[in-house]
mmCIF file as gemmi writes it, N, C-alpha and C atoms, coordinates in Angstrom:
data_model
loop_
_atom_site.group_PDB
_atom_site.id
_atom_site.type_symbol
_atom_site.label_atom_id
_atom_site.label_alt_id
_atom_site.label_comp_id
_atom_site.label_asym_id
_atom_site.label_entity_id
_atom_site.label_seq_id
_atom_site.pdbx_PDB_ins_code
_atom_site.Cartn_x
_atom_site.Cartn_y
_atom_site.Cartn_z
_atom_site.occupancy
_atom_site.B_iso_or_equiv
_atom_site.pdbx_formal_charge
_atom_site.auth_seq_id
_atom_site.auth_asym_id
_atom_site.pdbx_PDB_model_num
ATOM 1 N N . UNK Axp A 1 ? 256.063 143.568 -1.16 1 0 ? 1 A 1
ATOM 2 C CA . UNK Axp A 1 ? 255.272 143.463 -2.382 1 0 ? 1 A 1
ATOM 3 C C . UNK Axp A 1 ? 255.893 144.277 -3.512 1 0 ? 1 A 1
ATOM 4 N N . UNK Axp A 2 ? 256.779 145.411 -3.49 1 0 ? 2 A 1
ATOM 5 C CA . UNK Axp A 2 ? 257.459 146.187 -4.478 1 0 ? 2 A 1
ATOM 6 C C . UNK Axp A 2 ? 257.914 145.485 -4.68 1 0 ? 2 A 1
ATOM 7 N N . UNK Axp A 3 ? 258.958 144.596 -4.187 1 0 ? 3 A 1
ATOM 8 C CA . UNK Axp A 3 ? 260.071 143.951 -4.628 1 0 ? 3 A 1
ATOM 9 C C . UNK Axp A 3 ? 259.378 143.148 -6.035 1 0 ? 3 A 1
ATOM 10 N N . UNK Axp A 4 ? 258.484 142.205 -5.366 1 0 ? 4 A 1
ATOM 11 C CA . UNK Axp A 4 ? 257.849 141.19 -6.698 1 0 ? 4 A 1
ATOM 12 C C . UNK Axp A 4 ? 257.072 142.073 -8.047 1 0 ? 4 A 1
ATOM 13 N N . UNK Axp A 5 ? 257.072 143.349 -7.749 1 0 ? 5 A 1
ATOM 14 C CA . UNK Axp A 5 ? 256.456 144.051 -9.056 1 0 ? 5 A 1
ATOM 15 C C . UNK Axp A 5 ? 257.681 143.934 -10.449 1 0 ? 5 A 1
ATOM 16 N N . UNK Axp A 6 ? 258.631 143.257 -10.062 1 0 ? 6 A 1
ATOM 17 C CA . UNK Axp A 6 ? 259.777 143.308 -10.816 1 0 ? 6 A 1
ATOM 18 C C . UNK Axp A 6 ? 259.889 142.232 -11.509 1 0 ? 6 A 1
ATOM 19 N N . UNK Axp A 7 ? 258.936 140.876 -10.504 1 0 ? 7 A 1
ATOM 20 C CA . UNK Axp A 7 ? 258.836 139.092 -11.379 1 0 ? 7 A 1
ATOM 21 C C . UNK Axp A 7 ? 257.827 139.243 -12.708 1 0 ? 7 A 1
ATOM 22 N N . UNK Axp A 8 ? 258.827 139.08 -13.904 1 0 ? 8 A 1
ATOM 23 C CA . UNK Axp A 8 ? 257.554 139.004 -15.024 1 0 ? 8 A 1
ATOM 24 C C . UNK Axp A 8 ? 257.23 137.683 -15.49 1 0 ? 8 A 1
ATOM 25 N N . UNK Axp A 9 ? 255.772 137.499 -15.36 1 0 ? 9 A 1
ATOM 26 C CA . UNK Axp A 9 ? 255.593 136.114 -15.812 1 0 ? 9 A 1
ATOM 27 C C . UNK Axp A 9 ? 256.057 135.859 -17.511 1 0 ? 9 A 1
ATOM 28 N N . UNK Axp A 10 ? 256.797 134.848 -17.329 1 0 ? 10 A 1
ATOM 29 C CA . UNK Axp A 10 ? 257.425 134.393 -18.765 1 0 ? 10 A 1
ATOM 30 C C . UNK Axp A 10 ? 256.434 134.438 -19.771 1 0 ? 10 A 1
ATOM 31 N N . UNK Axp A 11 ? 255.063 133.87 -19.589 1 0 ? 11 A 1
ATOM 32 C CA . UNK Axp A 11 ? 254.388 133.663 -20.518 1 0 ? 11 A 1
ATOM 33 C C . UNK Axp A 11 ? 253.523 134.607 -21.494 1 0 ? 11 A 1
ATOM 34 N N . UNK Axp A 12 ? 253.145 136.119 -20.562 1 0 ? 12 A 1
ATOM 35 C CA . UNK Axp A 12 ? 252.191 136.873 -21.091 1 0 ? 12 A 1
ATOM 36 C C . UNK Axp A 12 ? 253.491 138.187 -20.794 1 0 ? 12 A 1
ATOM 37 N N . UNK Axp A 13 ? 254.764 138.234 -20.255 1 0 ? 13 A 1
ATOM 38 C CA . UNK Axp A 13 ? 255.451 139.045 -19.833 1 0 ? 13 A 1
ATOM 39 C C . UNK Axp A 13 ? 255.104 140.622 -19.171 1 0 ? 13 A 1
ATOM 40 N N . UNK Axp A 14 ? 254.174 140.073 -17.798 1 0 ? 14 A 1
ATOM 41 C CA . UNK Axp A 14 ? 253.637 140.976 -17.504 1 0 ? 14 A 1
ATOM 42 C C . UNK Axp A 14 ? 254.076 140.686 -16.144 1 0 ? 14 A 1
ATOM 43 N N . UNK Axp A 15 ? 253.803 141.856 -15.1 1 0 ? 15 A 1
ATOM 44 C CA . UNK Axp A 15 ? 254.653 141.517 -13.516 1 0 ? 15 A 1
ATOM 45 C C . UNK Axp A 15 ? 253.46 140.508 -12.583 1 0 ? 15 A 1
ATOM 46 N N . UNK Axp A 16 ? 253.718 139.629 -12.271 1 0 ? 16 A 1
ATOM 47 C CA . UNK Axp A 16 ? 252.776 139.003 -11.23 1 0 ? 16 A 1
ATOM 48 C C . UNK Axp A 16 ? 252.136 139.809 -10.197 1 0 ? 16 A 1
ATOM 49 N N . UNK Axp A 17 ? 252.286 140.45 -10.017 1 0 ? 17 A 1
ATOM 50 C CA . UNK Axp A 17 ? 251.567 141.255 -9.048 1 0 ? 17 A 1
ATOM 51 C C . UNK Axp A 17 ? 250.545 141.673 -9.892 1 0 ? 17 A 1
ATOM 52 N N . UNK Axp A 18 ? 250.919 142.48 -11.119 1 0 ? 18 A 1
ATOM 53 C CA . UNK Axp A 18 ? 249.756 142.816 -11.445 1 0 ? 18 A 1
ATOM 54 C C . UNK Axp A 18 ? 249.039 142.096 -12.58 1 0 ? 18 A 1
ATOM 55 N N . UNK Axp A 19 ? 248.86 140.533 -12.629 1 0 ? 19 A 1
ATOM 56 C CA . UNK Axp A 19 ? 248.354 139.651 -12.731 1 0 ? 19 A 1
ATOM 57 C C . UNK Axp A 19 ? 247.2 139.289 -11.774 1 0 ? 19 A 1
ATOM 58 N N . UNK Axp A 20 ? 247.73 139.605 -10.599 1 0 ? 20 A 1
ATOM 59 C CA . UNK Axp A 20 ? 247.034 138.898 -9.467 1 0 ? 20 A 1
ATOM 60 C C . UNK Axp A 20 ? 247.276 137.506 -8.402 1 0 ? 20 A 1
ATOM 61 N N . UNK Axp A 21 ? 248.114 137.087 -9.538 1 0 ? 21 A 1
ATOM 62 C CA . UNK Axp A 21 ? 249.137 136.076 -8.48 1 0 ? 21 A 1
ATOM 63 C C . UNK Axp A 21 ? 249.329 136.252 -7.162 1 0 ? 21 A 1
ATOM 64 N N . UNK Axp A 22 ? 249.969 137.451 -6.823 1 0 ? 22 A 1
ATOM 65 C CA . UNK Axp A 22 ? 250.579 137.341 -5.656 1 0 ? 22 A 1
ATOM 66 C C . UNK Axp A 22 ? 249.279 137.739 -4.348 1 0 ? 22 A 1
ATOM 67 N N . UNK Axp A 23 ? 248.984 136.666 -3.932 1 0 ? 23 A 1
ATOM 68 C CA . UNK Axp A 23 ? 248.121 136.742 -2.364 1 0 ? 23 A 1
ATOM 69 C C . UNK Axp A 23 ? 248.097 137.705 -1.154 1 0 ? 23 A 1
ATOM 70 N N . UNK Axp A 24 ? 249.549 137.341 -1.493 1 0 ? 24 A 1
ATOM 71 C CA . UNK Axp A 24 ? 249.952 138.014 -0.033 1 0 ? 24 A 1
ATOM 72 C C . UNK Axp A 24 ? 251.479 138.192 0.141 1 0 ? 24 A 1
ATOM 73 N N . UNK Axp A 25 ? 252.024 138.569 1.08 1 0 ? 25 A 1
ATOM 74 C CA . UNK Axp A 25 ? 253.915 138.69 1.495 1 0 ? 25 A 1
ATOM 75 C C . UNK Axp A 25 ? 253.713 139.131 2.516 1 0 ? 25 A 1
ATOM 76 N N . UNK Axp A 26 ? 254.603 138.119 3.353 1 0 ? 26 A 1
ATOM 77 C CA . UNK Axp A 26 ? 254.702 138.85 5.185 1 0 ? 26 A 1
ATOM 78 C C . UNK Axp A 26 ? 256.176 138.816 5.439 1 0 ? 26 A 1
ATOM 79 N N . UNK Axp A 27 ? 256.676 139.259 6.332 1 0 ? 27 A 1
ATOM 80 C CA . UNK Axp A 27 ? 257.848 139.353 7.018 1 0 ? 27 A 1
ATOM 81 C C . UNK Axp A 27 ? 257.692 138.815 7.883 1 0 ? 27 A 1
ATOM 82 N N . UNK Axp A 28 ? 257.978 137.076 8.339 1 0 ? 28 A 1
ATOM 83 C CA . UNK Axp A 28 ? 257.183 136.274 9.628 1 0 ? 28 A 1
ATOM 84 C C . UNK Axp A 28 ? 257.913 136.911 10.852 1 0 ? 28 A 1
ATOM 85 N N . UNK Axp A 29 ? 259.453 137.172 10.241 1 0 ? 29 A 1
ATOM 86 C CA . UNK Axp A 29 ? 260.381 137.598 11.463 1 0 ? 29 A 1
ATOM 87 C C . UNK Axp A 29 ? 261.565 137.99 10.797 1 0 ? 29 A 1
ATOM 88 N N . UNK Axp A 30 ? 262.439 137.748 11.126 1 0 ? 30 A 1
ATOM 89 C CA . UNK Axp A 30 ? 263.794 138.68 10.906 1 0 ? 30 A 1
ATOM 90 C C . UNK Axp A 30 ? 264.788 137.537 9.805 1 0 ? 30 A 1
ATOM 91 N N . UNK Axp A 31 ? 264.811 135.941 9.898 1 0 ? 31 A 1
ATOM 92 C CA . UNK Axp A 31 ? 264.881 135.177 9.269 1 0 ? 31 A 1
ATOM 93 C C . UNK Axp A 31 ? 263.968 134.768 8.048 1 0 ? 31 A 1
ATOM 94 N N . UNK Axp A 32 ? 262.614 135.237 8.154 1 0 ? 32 A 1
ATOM 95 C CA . UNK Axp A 32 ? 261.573 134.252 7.018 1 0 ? 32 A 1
ATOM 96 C C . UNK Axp A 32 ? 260.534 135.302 6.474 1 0 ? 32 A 1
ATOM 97 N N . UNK Axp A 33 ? 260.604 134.769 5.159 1 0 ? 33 A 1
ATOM 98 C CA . UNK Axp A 33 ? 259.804 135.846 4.402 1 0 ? 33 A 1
ATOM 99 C C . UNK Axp A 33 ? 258.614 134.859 3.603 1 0 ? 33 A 1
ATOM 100 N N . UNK Axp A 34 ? 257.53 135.304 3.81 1 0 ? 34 A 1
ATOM 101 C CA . UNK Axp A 34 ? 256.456 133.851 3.175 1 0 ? 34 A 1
ATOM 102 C C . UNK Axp A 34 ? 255.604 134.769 1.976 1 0 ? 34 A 1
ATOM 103 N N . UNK Axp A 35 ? 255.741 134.032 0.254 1 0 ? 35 A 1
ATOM 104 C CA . UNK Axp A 35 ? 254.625 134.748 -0.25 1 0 ? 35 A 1
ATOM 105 C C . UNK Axp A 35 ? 253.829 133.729 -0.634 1 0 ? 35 A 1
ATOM 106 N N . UNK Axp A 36 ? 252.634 133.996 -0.55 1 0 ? 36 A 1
ATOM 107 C CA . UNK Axp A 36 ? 251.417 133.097 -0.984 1 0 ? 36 A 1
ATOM 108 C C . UNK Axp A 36 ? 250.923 133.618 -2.353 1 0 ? 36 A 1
ATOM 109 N N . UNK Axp A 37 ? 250.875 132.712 -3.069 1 0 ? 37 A 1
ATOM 110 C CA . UNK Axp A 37 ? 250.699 133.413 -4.633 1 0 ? 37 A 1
ATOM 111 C C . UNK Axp A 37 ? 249.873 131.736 -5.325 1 0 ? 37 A 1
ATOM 112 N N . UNK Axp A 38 ? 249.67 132.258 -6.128 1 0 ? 38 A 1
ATOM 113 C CA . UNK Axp A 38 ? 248.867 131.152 -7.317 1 0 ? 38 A 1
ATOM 114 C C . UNK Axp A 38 ? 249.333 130.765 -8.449 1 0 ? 38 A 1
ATOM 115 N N . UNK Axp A 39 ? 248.647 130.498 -9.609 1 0 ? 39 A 1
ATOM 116 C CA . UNK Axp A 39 ? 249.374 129.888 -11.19 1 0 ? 39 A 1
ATOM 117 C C . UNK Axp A 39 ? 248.036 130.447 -11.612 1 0 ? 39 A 1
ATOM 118 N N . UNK Axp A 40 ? 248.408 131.003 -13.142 1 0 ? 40 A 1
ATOM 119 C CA . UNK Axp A 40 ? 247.182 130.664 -13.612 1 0 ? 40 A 1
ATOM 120 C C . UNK Axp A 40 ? 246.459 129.671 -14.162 1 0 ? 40 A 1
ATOM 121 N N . UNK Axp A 41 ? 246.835 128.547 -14.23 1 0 ? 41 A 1
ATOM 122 C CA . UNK Axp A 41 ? 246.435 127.023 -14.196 1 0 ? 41 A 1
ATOM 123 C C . UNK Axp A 41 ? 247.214 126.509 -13.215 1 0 ? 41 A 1
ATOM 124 N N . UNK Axp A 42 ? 246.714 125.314 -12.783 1 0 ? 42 A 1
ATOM 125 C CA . UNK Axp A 42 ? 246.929 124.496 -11.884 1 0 ? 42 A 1
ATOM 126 C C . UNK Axp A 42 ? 248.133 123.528 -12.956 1 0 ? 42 A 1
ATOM 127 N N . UNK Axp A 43 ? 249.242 122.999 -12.559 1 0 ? 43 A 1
ATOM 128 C CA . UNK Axp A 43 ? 250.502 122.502 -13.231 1 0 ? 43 A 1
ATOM 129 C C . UNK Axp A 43 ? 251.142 123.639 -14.194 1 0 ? 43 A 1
ATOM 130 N N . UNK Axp A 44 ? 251.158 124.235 -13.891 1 0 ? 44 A 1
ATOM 131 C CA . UNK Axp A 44 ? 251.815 125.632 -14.66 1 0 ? 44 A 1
ATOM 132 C C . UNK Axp A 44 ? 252.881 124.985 -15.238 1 0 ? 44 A 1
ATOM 133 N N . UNK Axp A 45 ? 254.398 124.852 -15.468 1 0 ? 45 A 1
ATOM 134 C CA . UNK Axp A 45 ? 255.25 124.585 -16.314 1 0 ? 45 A 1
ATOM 135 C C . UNK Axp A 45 ? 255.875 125.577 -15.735 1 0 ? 45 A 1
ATOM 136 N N . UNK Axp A 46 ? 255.89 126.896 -15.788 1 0 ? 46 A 1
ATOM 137 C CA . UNK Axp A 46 ? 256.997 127.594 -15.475 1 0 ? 46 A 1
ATOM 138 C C . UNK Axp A 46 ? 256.675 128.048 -14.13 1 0 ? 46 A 1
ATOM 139 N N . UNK Axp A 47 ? 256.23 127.745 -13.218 1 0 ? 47 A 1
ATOM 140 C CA . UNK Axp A 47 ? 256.266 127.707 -11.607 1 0 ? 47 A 1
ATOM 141 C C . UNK Axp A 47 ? 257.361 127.665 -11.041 1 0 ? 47 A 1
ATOM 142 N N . UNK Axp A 48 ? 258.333 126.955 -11.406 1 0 ? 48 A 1
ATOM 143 C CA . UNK Axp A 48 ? 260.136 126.875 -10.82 1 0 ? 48 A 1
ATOM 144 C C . UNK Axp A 48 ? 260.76 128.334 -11.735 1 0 ? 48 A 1
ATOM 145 N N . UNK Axp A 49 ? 260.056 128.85 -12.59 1 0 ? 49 A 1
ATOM 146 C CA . UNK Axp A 49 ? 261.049 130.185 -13.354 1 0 ? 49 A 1
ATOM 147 C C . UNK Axp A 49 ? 260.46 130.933 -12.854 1 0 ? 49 A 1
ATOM 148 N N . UNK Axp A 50 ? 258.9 131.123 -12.295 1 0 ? 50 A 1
ATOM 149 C CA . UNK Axp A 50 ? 258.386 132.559 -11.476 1 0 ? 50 A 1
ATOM 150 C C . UNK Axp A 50 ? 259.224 132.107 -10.08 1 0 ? 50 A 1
ATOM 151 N N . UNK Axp A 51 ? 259.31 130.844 -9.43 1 0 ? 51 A 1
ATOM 152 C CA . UNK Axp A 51 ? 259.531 130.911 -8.093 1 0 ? 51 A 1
ATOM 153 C C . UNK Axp A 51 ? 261.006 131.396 -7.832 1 0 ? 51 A 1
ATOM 154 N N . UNK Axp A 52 ? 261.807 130.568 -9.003 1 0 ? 52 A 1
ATOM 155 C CA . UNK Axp A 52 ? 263.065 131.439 -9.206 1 0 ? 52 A 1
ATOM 156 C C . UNK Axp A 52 ? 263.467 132.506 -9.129 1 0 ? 52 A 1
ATOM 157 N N . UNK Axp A 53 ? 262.705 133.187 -9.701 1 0 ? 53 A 1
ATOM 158 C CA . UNK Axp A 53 ? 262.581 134.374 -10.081 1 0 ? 53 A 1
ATOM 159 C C . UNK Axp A 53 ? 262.27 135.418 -8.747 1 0 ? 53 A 1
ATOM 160 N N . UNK Axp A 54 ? 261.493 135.424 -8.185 1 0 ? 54 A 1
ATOM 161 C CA . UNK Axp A 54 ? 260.603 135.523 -6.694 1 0 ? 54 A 1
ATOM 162 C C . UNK Axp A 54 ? 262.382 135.39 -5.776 1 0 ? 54 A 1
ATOM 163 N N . UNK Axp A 55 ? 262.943 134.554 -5.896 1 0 ? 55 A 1
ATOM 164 C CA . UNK Axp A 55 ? 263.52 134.358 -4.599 1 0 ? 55 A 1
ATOM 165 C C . UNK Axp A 55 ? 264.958 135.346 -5.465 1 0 ? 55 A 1
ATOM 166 N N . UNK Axp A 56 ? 265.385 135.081 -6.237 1 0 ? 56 A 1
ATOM 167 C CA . UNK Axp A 56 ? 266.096 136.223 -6.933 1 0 ? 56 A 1
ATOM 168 C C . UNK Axp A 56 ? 265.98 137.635 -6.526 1 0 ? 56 A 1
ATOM 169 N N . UNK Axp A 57 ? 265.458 138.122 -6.821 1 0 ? 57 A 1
ATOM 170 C CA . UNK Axp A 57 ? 264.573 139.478 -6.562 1 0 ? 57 A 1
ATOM 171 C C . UNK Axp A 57 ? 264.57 139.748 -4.903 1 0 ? 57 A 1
ATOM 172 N N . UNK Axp A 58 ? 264.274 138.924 -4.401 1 0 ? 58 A 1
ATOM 173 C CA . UNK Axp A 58 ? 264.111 139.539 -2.872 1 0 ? 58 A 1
ATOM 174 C C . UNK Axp A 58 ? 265.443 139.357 -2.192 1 0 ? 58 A 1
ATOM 175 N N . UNK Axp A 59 ? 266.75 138.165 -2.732 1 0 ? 59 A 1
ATOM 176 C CA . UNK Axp A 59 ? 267.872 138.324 -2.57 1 0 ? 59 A 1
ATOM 177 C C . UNK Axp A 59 ? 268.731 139.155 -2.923 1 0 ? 59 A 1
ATOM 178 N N . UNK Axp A 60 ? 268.402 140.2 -3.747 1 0 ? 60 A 1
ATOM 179 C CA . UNK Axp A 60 ? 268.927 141.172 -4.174 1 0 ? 60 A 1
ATOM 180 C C . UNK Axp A 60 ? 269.288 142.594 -3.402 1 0 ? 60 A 1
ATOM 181 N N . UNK Axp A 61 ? 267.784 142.754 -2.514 1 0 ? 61 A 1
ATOM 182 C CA . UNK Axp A 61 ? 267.851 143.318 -1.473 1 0 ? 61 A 1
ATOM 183 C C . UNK Axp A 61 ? 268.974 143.259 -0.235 1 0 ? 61 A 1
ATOM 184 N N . UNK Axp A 62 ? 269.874 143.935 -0.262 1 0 ? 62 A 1
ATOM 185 C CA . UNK Axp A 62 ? 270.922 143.722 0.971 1 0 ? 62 A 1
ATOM 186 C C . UNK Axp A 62 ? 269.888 143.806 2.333 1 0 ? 62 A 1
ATOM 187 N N . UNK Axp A 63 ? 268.944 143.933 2.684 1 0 ? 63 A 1
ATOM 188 C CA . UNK Axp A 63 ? 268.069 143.918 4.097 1 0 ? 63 A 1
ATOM 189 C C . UNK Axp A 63 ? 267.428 142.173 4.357 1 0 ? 63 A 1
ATOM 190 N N . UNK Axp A 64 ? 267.221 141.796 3.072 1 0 ? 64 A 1
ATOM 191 C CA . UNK Axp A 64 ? 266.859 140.613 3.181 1 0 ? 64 A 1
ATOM 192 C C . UNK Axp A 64 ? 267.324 139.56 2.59 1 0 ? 64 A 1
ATOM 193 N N . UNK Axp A 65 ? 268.927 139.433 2.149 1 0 ? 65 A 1
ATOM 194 C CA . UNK Axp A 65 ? 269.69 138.451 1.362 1 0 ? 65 A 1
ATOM 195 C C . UNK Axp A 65 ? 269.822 137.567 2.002 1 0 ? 65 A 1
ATOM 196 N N . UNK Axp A 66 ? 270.004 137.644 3.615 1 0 ? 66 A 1
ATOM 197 C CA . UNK Axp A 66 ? 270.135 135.791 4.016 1 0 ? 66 A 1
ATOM 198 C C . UNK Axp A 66 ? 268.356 135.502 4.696 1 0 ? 66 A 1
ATOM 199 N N . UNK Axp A 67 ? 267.281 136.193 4.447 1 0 ? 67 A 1
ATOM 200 C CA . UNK Axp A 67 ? 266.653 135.516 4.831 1 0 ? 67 A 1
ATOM 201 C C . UNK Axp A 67 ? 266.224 134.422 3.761 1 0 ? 67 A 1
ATOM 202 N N . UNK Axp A 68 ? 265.219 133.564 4.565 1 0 ? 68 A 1
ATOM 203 C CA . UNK Axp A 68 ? 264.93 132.178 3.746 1 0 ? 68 A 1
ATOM 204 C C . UNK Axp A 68 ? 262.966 132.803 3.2 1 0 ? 68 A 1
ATOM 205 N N . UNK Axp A 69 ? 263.421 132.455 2.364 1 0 ? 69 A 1
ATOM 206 C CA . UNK Axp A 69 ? 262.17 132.7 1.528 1 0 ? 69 A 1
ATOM 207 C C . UNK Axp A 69 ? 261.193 131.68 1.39 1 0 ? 69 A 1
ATOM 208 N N . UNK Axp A 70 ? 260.121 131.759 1.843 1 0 ? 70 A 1
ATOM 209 C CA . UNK Axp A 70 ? 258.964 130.322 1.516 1 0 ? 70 A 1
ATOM 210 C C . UNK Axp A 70 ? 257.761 130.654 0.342 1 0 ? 70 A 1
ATOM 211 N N . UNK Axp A 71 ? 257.279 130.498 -0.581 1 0 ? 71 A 1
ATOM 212 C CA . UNK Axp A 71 ? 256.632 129.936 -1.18 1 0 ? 71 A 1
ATOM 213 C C . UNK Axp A 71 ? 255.397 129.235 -1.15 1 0 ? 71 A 1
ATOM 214 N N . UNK Axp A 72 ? 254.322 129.429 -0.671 1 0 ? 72 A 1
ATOM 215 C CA . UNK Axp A 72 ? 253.127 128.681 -0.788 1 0 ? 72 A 1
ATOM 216 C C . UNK Axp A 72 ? 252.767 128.765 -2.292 1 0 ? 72 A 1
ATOM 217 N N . UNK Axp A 73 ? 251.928 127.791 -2.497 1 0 ? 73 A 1
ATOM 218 C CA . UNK Axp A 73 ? 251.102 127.883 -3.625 1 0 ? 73 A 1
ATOM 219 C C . UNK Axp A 73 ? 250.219 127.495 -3.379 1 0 ? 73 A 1
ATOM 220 N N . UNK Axp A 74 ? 249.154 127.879 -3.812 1 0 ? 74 A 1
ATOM 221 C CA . UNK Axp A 74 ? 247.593 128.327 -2.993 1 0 ? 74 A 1
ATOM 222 C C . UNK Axp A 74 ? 246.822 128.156 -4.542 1 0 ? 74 A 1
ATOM 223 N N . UNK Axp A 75 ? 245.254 127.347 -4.394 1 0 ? 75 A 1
ATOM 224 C CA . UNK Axp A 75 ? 244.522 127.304 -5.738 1 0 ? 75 A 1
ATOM 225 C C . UNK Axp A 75 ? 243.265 127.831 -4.808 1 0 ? 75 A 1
ATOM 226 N N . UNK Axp A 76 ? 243.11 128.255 -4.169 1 0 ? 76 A 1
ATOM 227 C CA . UNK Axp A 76 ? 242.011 129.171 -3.27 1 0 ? 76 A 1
ATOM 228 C C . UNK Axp A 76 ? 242.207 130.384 -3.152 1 0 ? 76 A 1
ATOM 229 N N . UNK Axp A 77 ? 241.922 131.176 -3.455 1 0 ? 77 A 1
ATOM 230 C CA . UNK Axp A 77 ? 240.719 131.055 -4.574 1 0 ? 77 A 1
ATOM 231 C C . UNK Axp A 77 ? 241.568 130.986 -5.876 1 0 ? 77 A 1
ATOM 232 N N . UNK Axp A 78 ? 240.916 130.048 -6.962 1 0 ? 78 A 1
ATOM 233 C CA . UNK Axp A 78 ? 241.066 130.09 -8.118 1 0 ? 78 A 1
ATOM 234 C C . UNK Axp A 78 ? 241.692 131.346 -8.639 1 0 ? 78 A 1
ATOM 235 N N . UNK Axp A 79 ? 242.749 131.178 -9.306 1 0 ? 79 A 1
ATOM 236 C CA . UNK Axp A 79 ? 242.619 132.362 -10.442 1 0 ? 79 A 1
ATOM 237 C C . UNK Axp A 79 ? 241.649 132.799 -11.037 1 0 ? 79 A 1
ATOM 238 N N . UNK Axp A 80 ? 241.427 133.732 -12.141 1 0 ? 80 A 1
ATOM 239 C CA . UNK Axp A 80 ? 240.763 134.466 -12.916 1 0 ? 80 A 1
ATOM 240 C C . UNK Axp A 80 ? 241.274 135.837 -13.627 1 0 ? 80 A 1
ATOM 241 N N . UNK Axp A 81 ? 240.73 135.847 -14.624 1 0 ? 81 A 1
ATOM 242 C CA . UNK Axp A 81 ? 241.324 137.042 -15.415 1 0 ? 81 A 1
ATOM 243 C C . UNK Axp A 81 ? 240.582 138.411 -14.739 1 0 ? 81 A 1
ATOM 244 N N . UNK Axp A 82 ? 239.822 138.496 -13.834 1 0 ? 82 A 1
ATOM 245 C CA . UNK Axp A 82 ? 239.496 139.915 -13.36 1 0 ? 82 A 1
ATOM 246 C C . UNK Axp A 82 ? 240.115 139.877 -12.144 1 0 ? 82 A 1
ATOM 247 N N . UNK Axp A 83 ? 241.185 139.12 -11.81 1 0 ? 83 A 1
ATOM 248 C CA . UNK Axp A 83 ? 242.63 139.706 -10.585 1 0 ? 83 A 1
ATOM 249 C C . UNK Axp A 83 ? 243.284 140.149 -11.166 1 0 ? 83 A 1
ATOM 250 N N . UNK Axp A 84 ? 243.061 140.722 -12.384 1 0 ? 84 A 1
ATOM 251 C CA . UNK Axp A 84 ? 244.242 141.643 -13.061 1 0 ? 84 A 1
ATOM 252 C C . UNK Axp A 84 ? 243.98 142.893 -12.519 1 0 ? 84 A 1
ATOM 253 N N . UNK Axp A 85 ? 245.076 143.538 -12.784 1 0 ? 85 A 1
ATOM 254 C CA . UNK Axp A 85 ? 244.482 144.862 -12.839 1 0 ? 85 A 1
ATOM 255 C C . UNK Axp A 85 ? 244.003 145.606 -13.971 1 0 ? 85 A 1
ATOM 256 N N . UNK Axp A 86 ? 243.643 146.692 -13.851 1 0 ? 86 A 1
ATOM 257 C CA . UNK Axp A 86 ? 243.275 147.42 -15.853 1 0 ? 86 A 1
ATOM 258 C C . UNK Axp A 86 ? 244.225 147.475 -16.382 1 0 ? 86 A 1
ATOM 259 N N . UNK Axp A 87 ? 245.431 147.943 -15.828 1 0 ? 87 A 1
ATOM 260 C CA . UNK Axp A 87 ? 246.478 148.168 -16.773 1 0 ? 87 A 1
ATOM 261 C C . UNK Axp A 87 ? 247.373 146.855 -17.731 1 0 ? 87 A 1
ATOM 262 N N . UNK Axp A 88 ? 246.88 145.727 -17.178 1 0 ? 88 A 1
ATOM 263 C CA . UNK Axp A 88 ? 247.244 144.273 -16.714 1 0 ? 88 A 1
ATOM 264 C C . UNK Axp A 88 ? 246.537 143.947 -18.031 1 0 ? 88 A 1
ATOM 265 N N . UNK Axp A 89 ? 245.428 144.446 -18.076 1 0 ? 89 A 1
ATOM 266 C CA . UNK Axp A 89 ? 244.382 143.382 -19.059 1 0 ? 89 A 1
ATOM 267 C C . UNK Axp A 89 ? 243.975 144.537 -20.274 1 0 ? 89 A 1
ATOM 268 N N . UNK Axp A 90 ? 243.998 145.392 -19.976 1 0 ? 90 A 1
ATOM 269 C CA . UNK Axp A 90 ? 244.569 146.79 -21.398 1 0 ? 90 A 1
ATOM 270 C C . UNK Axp A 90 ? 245.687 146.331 -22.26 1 0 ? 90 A 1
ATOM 271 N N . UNK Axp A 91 ? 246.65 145.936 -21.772 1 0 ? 91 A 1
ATOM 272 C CA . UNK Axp A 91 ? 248.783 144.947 -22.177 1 0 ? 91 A 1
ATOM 273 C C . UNK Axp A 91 ? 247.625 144.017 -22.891 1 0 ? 91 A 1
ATOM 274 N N . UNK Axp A 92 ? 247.045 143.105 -22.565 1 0 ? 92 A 1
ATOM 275 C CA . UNK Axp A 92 ? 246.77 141.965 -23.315 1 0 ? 92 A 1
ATOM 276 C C . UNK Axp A 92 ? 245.317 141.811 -23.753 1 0 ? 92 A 1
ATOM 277 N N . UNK Axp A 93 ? 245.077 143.003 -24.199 1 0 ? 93 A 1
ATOM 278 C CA . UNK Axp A 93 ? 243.798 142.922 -24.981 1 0 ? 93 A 1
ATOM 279 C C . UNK Axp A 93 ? 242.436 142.516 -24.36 1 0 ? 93 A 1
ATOM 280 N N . UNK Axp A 94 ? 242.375 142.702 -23.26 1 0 ? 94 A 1
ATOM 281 C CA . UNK Axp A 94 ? 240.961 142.031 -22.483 1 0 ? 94 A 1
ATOM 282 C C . UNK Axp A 94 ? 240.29 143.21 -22.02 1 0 ? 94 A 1
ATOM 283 N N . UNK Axp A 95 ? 240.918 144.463 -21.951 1 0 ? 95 A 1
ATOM 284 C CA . UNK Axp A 95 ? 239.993 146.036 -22.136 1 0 ? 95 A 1
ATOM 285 C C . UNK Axp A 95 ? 239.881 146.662 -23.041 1 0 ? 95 A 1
């Protein structure tokens, strides 16, 4: 999950994590790394530049450069602007 504190969403240029995007991240095994994350709308547009972005970042890591990275995208639960965090929604005017 450190690693992705580093993906900034293009649009509000803030880190997905602390958006609320990101669900979850497991280490399934020694090959596969799975994060379950969201959009904040459903057809996002830049979904291939966060996911890009996402698999960038964790390839960077020499511990985990050849693993294979998966991607869910998950609309359960919905987004919402109170999966931010404070510091998240202080940046863009909503505290």
């Amino acid at each position: 999950m450190q690693k992705l504190d580093s993906v900034i969403d293009p649009e509000l240029n803030l880190p997905i994590t602390e958006m609320g995007l990101v669900y979850g991240a497991e280490h399934i095994d020694e090959e596969n790394i799975k994060i379950t994350m969201t959009l904040t709308t459903i057809g996002c547009p830049l979904y291939d530049v966060i996911k890009d972005n996402i698999i960038e970042v964790l390839k960077e890591d020499k511990k985990i450069k050849n693993v294979e990275v998966e991607i869910e995208l998950t609309f359960d639960p919905p987004w919402n602007p109170e999966m931010m965090t404070d510091s998240a929604k202080m940046e863009i005017g909503f505290l």
